[in-house]
ZARO-265079 format. One record per residue (C-alpha): residue in one letter; x, y, z. Coordinates in pm, whole numbers, plus 50000, padded with zeros to 5 digits. Layout:
N
AXYZ/...
//
This chain:
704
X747056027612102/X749186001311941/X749385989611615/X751175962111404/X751115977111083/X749335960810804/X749355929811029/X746865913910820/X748365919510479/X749295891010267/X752865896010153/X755955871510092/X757525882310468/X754255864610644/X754925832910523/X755935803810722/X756535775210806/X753525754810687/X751695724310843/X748755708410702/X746035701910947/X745395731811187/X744725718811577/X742915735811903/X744765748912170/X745685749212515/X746235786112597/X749855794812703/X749565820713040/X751765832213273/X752535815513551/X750615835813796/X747195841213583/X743975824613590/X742085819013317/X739895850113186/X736595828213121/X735555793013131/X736015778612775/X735745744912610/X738635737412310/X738865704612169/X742545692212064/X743525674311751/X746645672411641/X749465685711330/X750695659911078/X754025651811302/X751355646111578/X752835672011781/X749945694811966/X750305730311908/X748945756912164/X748485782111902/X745685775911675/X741935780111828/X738875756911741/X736285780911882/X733325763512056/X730265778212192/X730105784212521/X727555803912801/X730195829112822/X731405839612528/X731215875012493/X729455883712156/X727535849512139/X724035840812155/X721965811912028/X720615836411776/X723725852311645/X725575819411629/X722575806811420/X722465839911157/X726585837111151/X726505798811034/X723345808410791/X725365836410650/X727945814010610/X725565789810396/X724625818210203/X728195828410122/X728825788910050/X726285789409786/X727555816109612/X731015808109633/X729885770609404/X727865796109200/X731405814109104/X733375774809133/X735405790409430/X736685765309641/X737945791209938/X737305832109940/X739605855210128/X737715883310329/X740325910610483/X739495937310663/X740565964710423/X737975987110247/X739685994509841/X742026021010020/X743505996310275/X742766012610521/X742905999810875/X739086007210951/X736786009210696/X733746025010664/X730726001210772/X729975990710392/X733355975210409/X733495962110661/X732955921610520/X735145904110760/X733725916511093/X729985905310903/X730675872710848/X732815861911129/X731445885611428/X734945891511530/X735105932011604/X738895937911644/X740685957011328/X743205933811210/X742375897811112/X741825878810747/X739005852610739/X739435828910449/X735875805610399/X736045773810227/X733235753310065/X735175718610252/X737565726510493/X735995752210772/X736215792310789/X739365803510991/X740415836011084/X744335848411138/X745035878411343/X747965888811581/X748615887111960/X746495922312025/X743445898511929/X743495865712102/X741605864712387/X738725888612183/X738495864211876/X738605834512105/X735195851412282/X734025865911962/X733555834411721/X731585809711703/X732165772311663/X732005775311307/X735025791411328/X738865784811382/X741115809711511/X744765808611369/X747065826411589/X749655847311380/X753335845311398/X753345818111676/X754945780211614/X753105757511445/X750695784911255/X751055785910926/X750055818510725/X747285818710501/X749515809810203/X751025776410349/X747715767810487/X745785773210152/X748795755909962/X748975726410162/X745115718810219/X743715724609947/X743455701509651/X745325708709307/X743145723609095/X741575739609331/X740245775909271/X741275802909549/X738105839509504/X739535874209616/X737715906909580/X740875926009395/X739885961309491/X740545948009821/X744235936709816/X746885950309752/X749255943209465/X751805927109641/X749025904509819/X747945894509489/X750985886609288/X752605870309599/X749435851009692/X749105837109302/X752655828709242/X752485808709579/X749675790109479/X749875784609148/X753015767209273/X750755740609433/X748185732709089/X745885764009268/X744785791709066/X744065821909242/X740745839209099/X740205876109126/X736045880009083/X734235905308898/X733655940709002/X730285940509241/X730865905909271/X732055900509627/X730195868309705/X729995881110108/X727585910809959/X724575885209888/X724845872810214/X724305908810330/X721715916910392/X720825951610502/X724355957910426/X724945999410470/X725126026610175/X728156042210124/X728876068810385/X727806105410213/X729126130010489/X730456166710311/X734166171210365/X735316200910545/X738156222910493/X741676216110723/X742946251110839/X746106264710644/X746746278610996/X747336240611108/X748556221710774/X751046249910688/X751276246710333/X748576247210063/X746996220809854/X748416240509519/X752106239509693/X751816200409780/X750806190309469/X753306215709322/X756056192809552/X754276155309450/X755176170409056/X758516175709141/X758606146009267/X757226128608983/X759716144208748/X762416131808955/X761616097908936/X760516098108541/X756736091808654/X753896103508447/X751086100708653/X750336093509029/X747816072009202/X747136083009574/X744786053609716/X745446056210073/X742486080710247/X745026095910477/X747106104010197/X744136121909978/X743276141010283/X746586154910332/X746996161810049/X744076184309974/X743596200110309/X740316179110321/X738926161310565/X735896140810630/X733586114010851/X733856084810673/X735136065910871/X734596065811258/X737606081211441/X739576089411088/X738956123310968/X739006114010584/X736676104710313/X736406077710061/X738276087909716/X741366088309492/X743956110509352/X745346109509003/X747976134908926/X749666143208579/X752336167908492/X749106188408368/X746356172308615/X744816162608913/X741346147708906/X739816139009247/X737096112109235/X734336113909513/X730776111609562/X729906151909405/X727646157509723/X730456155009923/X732186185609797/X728906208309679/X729816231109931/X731146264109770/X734186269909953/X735106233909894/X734446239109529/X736976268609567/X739156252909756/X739656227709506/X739556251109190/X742396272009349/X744906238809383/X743836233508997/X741636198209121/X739226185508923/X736066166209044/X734826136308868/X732396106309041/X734166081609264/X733246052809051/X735436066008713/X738626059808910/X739496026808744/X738636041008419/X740276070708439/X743296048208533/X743376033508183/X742966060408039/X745816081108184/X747636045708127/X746956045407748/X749006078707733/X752366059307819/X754776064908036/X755496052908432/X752496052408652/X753766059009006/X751676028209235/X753066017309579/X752425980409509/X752275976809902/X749466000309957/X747515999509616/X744745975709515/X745355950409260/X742325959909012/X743805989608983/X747265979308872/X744495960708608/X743155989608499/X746516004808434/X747925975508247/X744835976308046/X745686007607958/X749225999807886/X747885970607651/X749525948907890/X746025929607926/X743605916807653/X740105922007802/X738745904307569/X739865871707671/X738635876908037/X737125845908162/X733885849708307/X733955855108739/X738035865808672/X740305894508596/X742825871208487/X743895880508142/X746155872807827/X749145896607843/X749935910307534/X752495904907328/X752685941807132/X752795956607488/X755005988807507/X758075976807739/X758556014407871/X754916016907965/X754866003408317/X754046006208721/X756916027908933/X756456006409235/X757996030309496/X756536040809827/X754266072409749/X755926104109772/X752266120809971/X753206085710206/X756766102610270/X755936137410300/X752636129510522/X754776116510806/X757646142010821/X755086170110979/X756266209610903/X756256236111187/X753016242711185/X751766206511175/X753586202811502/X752276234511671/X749046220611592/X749686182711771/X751296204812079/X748176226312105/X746166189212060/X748046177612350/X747656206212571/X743856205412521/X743716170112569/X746046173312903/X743166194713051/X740246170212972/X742316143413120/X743226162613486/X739266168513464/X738716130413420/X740946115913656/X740206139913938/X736656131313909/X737696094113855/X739446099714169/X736686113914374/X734136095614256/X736126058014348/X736786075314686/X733246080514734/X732686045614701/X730136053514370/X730596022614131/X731406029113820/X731656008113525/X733756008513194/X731376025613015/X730876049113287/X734786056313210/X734386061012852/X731576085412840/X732776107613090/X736286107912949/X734346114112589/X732476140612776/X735426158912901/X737336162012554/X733676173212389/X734196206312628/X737236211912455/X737496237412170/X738306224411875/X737116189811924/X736006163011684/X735596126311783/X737976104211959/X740566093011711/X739646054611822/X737456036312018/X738066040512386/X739786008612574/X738726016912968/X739595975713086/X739355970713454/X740885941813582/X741355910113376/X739865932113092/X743215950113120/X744955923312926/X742845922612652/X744915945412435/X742465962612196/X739545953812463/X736125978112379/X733425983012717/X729465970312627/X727125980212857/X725695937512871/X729215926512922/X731395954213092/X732685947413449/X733065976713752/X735455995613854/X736196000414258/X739306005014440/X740595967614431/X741475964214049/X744115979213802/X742205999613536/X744196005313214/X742496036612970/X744046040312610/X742216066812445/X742696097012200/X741436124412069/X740686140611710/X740876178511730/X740906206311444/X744806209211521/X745956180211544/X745296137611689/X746086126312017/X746586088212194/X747746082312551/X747466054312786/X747616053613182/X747716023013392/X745796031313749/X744866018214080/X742646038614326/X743526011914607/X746825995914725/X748765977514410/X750385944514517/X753935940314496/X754065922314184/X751895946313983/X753685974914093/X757405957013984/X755395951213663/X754355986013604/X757505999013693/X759415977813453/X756935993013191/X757726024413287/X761456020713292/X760936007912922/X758976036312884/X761336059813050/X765086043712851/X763106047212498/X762226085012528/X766036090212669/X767246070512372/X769796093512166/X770536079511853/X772456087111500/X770596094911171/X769216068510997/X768416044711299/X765116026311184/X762636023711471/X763335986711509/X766575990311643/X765096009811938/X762455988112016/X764715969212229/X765265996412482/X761445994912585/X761775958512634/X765025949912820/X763485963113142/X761035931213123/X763185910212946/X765415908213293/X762275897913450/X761625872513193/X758445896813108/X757365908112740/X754445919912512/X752905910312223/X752365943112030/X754935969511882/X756125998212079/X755326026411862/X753396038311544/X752936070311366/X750356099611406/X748926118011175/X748346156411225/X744536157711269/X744616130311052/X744566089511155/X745846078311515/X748156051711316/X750056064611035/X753666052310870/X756196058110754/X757526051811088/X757226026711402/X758506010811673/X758575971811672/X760065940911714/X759265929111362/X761775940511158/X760875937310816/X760335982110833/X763585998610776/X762156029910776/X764586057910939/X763406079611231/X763546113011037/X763036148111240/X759256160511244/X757746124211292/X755636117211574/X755496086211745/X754216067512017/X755916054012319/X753776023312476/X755645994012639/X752945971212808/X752845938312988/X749745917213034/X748525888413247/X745825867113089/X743055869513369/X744535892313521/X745645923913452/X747135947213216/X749555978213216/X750555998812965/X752156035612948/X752176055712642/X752706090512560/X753206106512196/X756786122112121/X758306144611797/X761586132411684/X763856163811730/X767566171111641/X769526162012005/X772576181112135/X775296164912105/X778756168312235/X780046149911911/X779036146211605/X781036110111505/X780986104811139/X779466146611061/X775886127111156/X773066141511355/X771496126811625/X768216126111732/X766156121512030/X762736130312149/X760506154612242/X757676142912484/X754096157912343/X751906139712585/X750746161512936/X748836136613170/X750426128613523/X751906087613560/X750476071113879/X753006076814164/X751436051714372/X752126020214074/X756316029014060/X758736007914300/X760726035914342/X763176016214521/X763486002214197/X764336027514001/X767376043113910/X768136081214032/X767996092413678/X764696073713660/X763226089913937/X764916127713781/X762826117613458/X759306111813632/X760186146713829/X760846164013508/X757846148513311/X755316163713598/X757376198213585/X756606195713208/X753256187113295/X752376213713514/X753206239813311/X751536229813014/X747896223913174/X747566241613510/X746986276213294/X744446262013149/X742416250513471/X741786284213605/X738316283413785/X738336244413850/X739696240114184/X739636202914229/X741016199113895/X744266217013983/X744516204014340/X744426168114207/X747506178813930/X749576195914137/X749406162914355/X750086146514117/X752976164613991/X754626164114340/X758026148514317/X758646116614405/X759946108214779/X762286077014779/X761606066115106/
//
């Protein structure tokens, strides 16, 4: 499953060049598509009168996905409702992400503000509302054809990173009047966001106006919004996480001491999780819970709803690391306070909300809260304010050791994979059969019984993200999700692309395959195989320490590039061990604003893809551990590194031009299946059609 990471997030690297009127579009496709659905845009045009392709007026239409009369009328009286409130609070424009007060990339359904008031259902996207120039939503390329079905016609979509979009910066700065006021919740961005986001504004006579705690105007517009989720957490197995919570903390300290820090704010979900050997239910698909961290030289208070950890071997659990247990809500307060005590107070200004860098310089004396302006956070700095009481604004050292997984972290994503490898030969051989028998299926049918397989497995959870089973034209939408009103069938004529994953007790799992259970034309299968040779030159790839992912990214690429063939998404992310199915420090991508080094012990995913609007979509993607590589040399006294393929799920013979593939190609696919078949055949003892259809699978290839 791909992932640009922190797409969304407002920070100085997203901002471009600006124009000042946004205009509809005429959708860019290759060559060869047809259009996905019958749509009506309207055009207008950008201040140079030059049309630009990239920036959606959504209008209503018969077949937009999501829509109906009745949903298009409570969206656009939601919308009045968040209007009113928004004069009530003299906000001239409110920013909704999609981030919950951890940032994390789903939230739990309380949080979940933007996908209320704009319908739109993908996980990345901002919405900004104004009370006089329109609502308009940015997201990235994995998004575009699901927004453009999704909103309404009180909408505008704003297509990131293309020509002629500006980001939500520019487009606030240069549309909005001087004087004007700018809302944001600030438990819900982060500190860069903020600071960046207010300098840039203020720049332009615009004041940016953090509201009130419990003041989000999109709550009273809510109604029937959910309580907050109130699951119990459950232990994670020292057998699988390898070290204990007393030892990690032990290792943040250190840590700490290093860097002259006096206390510690962990923010990020994933991060509290793995940190305490916890995890949760939160959140659907991420096994964590909602809380914070704050760790002293002498401390470490957890805040959390008390239910949540009444259980006595939680309680234990906790008491035997030396964590305390106070209420969720006290986290801001307890910030000050630990920030009245002096001293550095480790935040990663890139991951941690702005209210509680307020809290902390309240503490510090850095803010007068008595001057506080009613609806605002904005405060008088003052003047007495201790200069050597201040944020550390370094990436967070749980961030750093999260995504470098230990020995027995990584026994526990290969035991993952193995279990996963056996639901999957269970699925696709009844796939197989059941297409064959000429039974129609649908892509919900695909879903549930892939669901249904991994449930059989020991150890399982939940699927560590929403299954994408797109037949057909579906294919290309890249984070596409199956409704039972909407979903199309799946028969023998159509490429069917499945990206799915699983969460076990050991450790998280993602994989796509790319299939057809008919005959493939010629140009799908020279697509697909271009994907796969991608696929296939990135897990060869041997390179020296200290190689960010970025520089790779190319090698999945080039194979499409020739053809004049690309994708919009990265090529890899991070994976937590039984923890979220997107995880840094670490990725693969063509944006290259993350230096990050590929470090031994990460796990990654490799997923080229290419997509045809209308059309189709393939995509290949297996997880891999970065490992130490043998090499002859060792120029400069570096290491090397390569991979180490954790993914055990046959690729479609039938979809590769082998006459377009390189011998060593074609000694890869061979040696994938080997791998293959000894990791899952074991393991299907007493299923018969199960291990006829792998070891079919696994057959070498025959170049004709």
């Amino acid at each position: 499953m791909n992932s640009l990471a922190r797409a969304t997030r407002l920070t100085p690297s997203t901002i471009r060049t600006s124009t000042k009127k946004a205009i509809s579009h005429t959708r860019f496709t290759h060559p060869s598509s047809r259009p996905r659905l019958p749509t009506t845009t309207t055009t207008t045009t950008t201040t140079n009168g030059a049309p630009s392709p990239w920036i959606t007026r959504a209008v209503a239409s018969d077949t937009m996905v999501k829509d109906s009369s009745a949903a298009i009328a409570a969206n656009k009286e939601n919308l009045a409702t968040l209007h009113k409130r928004m004069e009530a609070l003299s906000l001239d424009a409110f920013i909704i992400p999609s981030e919950d007060p951890h940032m994390s990339e789903y939230p739990p359904d309380n949080h979940a503000r933007r996908e209320f008031i704009t319908g739109f259902t993908g996980s990345a996207g901002t919405a900004v509302v104004t009370v006089a120039n329109g609502a308009l939503l940015w997201t990235d390329g994995r998004y575009f054809l699901q927004a453009e079905e999704q909103l309404n016609d009180a909408w505008t979509l704003m297509r990131m990173a293309q020509p002629g979009v500006p980001d939500i910066q520019d487009w606030l700065a240069t549309t909005l009047a001087e004087g004007s006021k700018v809302g944001i919740d600030p438990t819900l961005h982060t500190i860069d966001a903020a600071e960046a986001m207010k300098k840039h504004l203020a720049e332009q006579g615009i004041e940016l106006v953090p509201v009130e705690a419990g003041s989000n105007p999109v709550d009273d517009a809510w109604a029937g919004r959910p309580g907050a989720p109130r699951d119990p957490v459950r232990i994670h197995d020292i057998k699988w996480a390898g070290e204990s919570p007393k030892e990690k903390i032990g290792r943040m300290r250190a840590e700490m001491l290093e860097n002259q820090a006096s206390a510690l704010a962990v923010t990020m979900l994933d991060e509290v999780a793995w940190l305490l050997n916890l995890r949760g239910s939160d959140v659907s698909y991420n096994p964590v819970f909602c809380s914070y961290v704050l760790l002293t030289q002498t401390t470490a208070e957890l805040f959390v709803d008390p239910d949540k950890v009444s259980d006595p071997a939680v309680q234990k659990h906790l008491s035997d690391a030396g964590v305390t247990v106070r209420p969720y809500e006290e986290a801001f307060v307890a910030t000050r306070d630990v920030a009245k005590k002096g001293g550095a107070f480790w935040m990663d200004s890139g991951k941690v909300s702005f209210a509680m860098k307020v809290a902390a310089d309240e503490g510090f004396g850095m803010i007068s809260t008595a001057k506080k302006s009613k609806g605002s956070n904005g405060a008088a700095v003052s003047a007495s304010a201790d200069k050597k009481n201040k944020i550390l604004n370094k990436p967070s050292p749980v961030y750093q050791a999260k995504g470098v997984k230990n020995a027995q972290e990584l026994a526990g994503h290969v035991e993952a994979h193995v279990r996963d490898g056996v639901a999957l030969a269970k699925f696709l051989s009844w796939l197989d059969r059941t297409i064959a028998a000429g039974t129609v299926l649908t892509e919900v049918d695909i879903d549930e019984h892939l669901t249904g397989e991994r449930r059989k497995q020991p150890g399982f959870v939940e699927p560590s993200f929403p299954t994408i089973a797109g037949s057909g034209p579906n294919g290309a939408v890249i984070h596409y999700r199956a409704e039972k009103e909407t979903c199309r069938t799946v028969d023998a004529n159509t490429l069917l692309l499945v990206d799915s994953g699983g969460q076990y007790d050991c450790g998280t799992t993602d994989i796509t395959r790319t299939m057809h259970f008919g005959t493939p034309t010629e140009h799908q299968k020279q697509c697909y195989t271009a994907v796969l040779q991608g696929h296939i030159a990135l897990d060869m790839a041997v390179y020296p320490e200290g190689t960010p992912g970025c520089a790779l990214d190319t090698l999945a690429r080039m194979p499409l590039w020739k053809k004049g063939l690309n994708y919009r998404h990265g090529t890899g992310h991070g994976v937590g061990a039984a923890l979220n199915v997107h995880e840094g420090p670490q990725s693969i991508s063509h944006r290259f604003g993350n230096l990050q080094p590929m470090l031994p012990g990460m796990v990654c995913s490799n997923e080229p893809g290419y997509y045809e609007d209308g059309s189709f979509g393939i995509r290949i993607e297996n997880l891999f551990i970065v490992r130490e590589a043998d090499t002859e040399f060792r120029f400069g006294g570096m290491s090397y590194y390569g991979s180490e393929r954790l993914t055990v799920c046959p690729i479609q013979k039938k979809m590769m031009a082998v006459e377009s593939m390189s011998k060593e190609e074609i000694a890869w696919v061979d040696a994938y299946h080997r791998q293959v078949w000894e990791a899952v055949s074991g393991r299907l003892e007493g299923d018969a059609e199960a291990l006829a259809w792998l070891k079919e699978a696994c057959e070498p290839l025959v170049v004709a």
